[in-house]
C-alpha positions in Angstrom: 16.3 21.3 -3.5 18.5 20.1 -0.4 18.0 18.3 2.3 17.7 20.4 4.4 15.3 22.7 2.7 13.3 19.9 1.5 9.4 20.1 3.7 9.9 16.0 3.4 11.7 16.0 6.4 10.1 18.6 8.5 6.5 16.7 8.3 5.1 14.9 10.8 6.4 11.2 10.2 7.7 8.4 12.7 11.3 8.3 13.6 12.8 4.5 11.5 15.3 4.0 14.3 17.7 1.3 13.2 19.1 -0.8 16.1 22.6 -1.8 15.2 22.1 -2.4 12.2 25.0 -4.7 10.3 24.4 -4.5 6.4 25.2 -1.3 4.9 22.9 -2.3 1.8 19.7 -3.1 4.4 20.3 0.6 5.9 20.0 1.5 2.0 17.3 -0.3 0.8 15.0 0.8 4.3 15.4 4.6 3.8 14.1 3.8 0.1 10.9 1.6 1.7 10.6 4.9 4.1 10.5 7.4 1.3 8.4 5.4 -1.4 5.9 5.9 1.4 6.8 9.8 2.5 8.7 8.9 5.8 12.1 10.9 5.7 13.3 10.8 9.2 15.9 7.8 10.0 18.1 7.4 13.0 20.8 4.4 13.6 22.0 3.3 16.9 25.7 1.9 16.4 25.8 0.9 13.1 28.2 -2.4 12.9 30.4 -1.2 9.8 30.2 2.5 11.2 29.2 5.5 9.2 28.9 6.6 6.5 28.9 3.8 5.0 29.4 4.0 1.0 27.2 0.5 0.9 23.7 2.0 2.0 24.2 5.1 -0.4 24.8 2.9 -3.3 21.6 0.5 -2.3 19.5 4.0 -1.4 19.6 5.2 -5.1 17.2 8.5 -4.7 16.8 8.1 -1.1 20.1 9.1 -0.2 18.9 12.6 1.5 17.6 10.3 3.8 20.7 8.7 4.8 22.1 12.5 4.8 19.9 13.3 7.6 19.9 10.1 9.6 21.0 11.1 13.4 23.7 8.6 14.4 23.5 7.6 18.1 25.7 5.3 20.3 23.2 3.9 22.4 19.2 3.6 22.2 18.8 5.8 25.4 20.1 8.7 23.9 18.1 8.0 19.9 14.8 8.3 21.8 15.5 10.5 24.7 13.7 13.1 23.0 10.3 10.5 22.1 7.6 10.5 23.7 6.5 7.1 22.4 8.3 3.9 21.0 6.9 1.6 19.4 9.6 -2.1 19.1 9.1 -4.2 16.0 9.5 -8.1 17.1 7.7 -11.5 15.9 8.9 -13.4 19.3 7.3 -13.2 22.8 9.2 -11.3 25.3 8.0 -12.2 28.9 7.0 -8.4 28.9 3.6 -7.1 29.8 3.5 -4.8 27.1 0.6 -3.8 24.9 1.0 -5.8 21.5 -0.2 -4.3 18.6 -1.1 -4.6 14.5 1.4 -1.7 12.2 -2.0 -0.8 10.6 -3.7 -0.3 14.9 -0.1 1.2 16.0 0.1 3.4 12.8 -3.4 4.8 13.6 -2.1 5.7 17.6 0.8 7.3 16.5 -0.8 9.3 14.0 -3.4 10.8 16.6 -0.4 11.1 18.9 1.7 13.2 16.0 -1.1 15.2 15.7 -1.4 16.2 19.4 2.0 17.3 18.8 4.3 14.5 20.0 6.8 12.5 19.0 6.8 9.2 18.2 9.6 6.7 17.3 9.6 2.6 16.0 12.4 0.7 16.8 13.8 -2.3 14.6 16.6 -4.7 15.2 19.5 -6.2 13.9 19.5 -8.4 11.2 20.5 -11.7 12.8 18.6 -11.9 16.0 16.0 -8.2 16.3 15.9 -6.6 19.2 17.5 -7.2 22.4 14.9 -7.4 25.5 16.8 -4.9 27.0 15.7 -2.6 23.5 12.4 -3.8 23.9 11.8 -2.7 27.4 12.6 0.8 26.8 9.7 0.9 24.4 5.9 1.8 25.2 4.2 -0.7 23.0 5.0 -3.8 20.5 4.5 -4.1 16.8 3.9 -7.8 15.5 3.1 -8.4 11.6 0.7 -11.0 11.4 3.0 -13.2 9.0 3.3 -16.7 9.0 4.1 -18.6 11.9 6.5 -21.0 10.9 8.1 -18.2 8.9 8.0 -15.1 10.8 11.6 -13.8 10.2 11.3 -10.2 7.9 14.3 -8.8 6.2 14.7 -5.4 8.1 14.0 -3.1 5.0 10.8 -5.4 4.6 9.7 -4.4 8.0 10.6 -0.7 8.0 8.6 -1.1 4.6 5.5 -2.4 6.2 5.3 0.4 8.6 6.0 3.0 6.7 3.3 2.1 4.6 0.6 1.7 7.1 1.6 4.9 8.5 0.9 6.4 4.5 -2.2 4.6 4.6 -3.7 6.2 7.3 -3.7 9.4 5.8 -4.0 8.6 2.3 -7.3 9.3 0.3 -6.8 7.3 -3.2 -10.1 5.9 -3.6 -10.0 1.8 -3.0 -10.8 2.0 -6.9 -11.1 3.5 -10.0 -11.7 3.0 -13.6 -9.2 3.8 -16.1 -11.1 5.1 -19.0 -8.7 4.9 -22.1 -10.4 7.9 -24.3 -13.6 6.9 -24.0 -16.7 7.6 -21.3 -19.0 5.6 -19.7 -22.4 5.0 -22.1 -25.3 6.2 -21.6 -28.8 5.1 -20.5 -29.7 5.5 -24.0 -27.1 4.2 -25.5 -27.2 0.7 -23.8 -30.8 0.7 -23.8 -30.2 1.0 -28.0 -27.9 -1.5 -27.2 -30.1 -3.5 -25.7 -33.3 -3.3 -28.3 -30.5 -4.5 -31.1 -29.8 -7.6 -29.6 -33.6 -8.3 -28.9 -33.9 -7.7 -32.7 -31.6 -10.2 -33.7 -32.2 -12.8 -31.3 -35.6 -12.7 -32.3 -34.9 -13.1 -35.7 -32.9 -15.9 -34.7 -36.1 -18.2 -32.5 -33.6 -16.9 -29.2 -37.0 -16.4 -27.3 -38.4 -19.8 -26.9 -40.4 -21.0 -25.6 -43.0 -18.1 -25.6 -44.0 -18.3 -22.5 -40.5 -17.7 -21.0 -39.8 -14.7 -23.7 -40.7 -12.1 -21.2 -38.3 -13.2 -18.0 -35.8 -13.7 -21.3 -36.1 -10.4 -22.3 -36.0 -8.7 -18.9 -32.8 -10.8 -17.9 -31.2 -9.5 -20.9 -31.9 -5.9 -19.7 -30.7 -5.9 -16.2 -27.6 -7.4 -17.6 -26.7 -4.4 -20.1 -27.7 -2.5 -16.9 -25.0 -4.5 -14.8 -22.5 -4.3 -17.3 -20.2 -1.2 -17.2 -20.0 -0.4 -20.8 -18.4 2.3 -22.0 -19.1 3.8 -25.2 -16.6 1.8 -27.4 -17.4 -1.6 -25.9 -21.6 -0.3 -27.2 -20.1 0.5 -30.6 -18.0 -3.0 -30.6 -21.1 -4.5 -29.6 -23.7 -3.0 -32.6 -20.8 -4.0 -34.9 -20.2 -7.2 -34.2 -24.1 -7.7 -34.5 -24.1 -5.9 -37.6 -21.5 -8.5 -39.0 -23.0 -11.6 -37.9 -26.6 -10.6 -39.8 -24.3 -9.9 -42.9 -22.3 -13.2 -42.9 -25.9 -15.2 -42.1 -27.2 -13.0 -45.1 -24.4 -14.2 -47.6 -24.8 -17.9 -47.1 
């Protein structure tokens, strides 16, 4: 498959539009951040070393379709002539009354704007200073990554890579977690409470219940904690056996 047959780069995604950008291997390593998290569709405004630029395909690896594709413009008016919202990427205050904004709240706009059909475009600077004011004010809103304050500056593939994945995450349904099984299932309710009537046995046996009066609570403890647990059948069978050894090592003394 091409690039340009490839549906990657016809979905719905926010235009990455590099700012005169000055390292060949930062244009490289941000259209790989962009496509680990499905976003195909770069654009660079006067690259410094020009382009191509045999440095960002080397760094790119398997991302170099996107490079392929990027749209190559010569000022910032005419790479978002066609948007109908920017978004700027800056840690700094600007003077500008501007409405400042989270990637994970900005991601969540420009979804809901994509899906009304428009498009949508984030802007990030050059490597030594970001953005221009004059950049800045062209654009709708501001992105700020709440980083540390006395350490704000982000490598520009680490910022396209923030975005990117905030925009995946806002349409992403991997459940926050999962258990990875191994061969084996969950046990059952019968199961743990067999589980659960060997260990009475043997601590029994051993005086474990003491004093009497306590036994009960003991016992009942004891229960909602194989309940708790999330034992799978193998850590039941590791269990009984373990049990099973201990009664035949006492037995041999």
């Amino acid at each position: 498959m091409t690039p340009t047959d490839d549906p990657l780069f016809d979905a719905p995604t926010p235009l990455m539009v590099l700012v005169r950008p000055q390292m060949g291997e930062n244009i490289g390593a941000a259209a790989r951040a962009m496509l680990n998290f499905g976003c195909a569709r770069m654009r660079m405004v006067a690259p410094r070393d020009g382009w191509p630029n045999p440095k960002a395909v080397a760094m790119a690896s398997g991302a170099s379709p996107v490079l392929e594709r990027a749209g190559v413009f010569a000022t910032l008016p005419e790479a978002i002539g066609d948007c109908d919202y920017v978004y700027a990427t800056t840690a700094r205050g600007r003077g500008l009354t501007k409405p400042v904004l989270t990637p994970e709240h900005a991601m969540a706009q420009a979804r809901a704007m994509m899906a009304a059909g428009k498009r949508v475009a984030v802007l990030f600077g050059p490597e030594r200073a970001g953005l221009e004011n004059d950049d800045v004010a062209r654009a709708n809103a501001i992105i700020t990554v709440p980083v540390n304050p006395r350490f704000y500056s982000l490598n520009l593939a680490q910022c396209v890579l923030l975005v990117a994945y905030e925009f995946a995450r806002q349409g992403d349904t991997t459940p926050p977690e999962v258990m990875a099984m191994a061969g084996t299932d969950f046990a059952s309710a019968i199961e743990r409470e067999k589980l659960g009537d060997h260990f009475e046995e043997r601590l029994q046996a051993a005086g474990f219940f003491y004093p009497p009066e306590k036994a009960a609570a003991m016992r009942l403890n004891l229960r909602n904690m194989w309940a708790r647990l999330a034992l799978t059948r193998a850590d039941v069978q590791a269990l009984h056996g373990m049990l099973r050894k201990l009664l035949r090592s006492h037995s041999a003394e």
